[in-house]
N, C-alpha and C positions, 0 to 999 in steps of 0.2 A: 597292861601286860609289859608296860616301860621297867618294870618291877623285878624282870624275870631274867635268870642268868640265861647265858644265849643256851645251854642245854635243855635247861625246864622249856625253852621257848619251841627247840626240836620236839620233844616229849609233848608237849602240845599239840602240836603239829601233827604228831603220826597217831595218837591217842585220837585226836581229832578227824581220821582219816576210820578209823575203827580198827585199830592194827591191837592186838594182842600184847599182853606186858615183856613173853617172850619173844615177840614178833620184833619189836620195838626194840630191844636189847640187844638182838641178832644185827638190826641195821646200822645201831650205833656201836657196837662192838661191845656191850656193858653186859651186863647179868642183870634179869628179869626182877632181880632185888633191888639192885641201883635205880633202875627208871620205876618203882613202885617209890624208892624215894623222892625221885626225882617229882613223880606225879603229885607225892603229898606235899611238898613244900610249893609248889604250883599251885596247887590249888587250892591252900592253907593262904598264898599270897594273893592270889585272885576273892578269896570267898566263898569257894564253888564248894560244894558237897556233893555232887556226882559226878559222873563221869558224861551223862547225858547235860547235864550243867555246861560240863568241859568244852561239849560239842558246843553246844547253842552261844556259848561266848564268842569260841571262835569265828563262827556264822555270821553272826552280829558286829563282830571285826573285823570282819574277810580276811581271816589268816587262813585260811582253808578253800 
């Protein structure tokens, strides 16, 4: 996750929490578009192909 710009790293974070793409956009002030990209290129850089993926990483790294 050294990989990850510090916002993909937030978007991780709250994605990992089970917050909503809208949810998520409301707290960083973005549109629910911006953090769907933000979620692909996270997880295009990690590997990951779900979202239940997203979680179990971060569990696994206790970022969460």
């Amino acid at each position: 996750h050294e990989a990850l710009s510090d916002r993909e790293f937030e978007v991780l974070q709250l994605l990992s929490q089970g917050l909503a793409l809208a949810a998520v956009g409301e707290r960083l002030h973005v549109s629910a578009k911006t953090v769907s990209t933000h979620k692909a290129r996270l997880m295009q850089k990690l590997n990951l192909h779900s979202v239940a993926d997203l979680v179990k990483y971060a569990v696994e790294h206790k970022l969460i």
